[in-house]
C-alpha positions in Angstrom: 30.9 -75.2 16.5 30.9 -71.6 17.3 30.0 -69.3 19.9 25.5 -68.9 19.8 24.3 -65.3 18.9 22.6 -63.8 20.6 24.1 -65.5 23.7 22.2 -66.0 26.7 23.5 -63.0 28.8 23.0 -61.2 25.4 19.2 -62.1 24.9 18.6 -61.4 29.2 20.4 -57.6 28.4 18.0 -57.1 25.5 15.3 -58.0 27.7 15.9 -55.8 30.2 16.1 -53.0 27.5 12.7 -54.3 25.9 10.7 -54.0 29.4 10.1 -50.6 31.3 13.1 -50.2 34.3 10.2 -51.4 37.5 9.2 -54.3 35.4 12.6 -55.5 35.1 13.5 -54.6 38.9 11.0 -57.1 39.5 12.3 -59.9 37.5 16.4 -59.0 38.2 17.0 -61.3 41.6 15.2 -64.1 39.8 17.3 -63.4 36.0 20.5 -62.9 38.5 19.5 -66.8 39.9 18.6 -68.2 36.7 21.5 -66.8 35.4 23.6 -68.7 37.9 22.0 -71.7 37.8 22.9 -72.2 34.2 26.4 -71.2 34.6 26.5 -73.5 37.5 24.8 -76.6 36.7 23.6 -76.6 32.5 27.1 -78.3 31.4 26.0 -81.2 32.7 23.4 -81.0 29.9 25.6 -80.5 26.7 25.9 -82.5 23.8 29.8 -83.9 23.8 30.6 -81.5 20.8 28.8 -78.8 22.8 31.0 -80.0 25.9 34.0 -79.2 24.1 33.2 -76.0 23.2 32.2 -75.1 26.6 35.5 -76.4 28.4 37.6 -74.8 26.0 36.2 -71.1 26.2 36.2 -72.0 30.2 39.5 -72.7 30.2 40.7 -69.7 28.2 39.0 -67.1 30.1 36.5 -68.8 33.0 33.9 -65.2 32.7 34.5 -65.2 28.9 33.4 -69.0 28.5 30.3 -69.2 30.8 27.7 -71.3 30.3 25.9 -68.2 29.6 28.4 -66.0 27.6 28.6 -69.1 25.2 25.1 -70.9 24.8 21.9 -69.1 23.1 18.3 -68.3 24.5 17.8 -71.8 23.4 19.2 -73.5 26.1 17.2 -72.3 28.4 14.1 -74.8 28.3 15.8 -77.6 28.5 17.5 -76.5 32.1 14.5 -74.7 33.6 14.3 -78.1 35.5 17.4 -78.1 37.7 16.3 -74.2 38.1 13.1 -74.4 39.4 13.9 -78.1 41.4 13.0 -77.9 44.8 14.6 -80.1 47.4 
């Protein structure tokens, strides 16, 4: 299993070049949280060969193997839940 391209933090940087600078202002603190959120909490959602992956790249270099900097676009659905949870 490789690394997914484009990568999450990949397909969120060519959104903010695909919308006008105030739309993306707009939309920043809530990418910046989402963002977090998946680096935080969307392991817990992995396949165990997806798992594997993950924890190795984390372990190399913790930045380099985000959830984010090693997942695609695709991932994003299925963790939307924990994001927008409310307690």
């Amino acid at each position: 299993m490789e690394v997914a391209r484009p990568t999450i933090d990949e397909f969120l940087t060519d959104q903010r070049r695909r919308l006008s600078a105030s739309t993306y202002r707009r939309y920043d603190d809530v990418v910046d949280l989402l963002r977090r959120s998946l680096d935080g909490y969307a392991y817990q959602s992995l396949s165990k060969q997806e798992g594997v992956l993950w924890e190795k790249r984390r372990k190399q270099d913790e930045e380099a193997g985000s959830f984010c900097n090693t997942f695609g676009p695709e991932k994003i659905p299925e963790n939307l839940g924990e994001f927008l949870a409310t307690s």
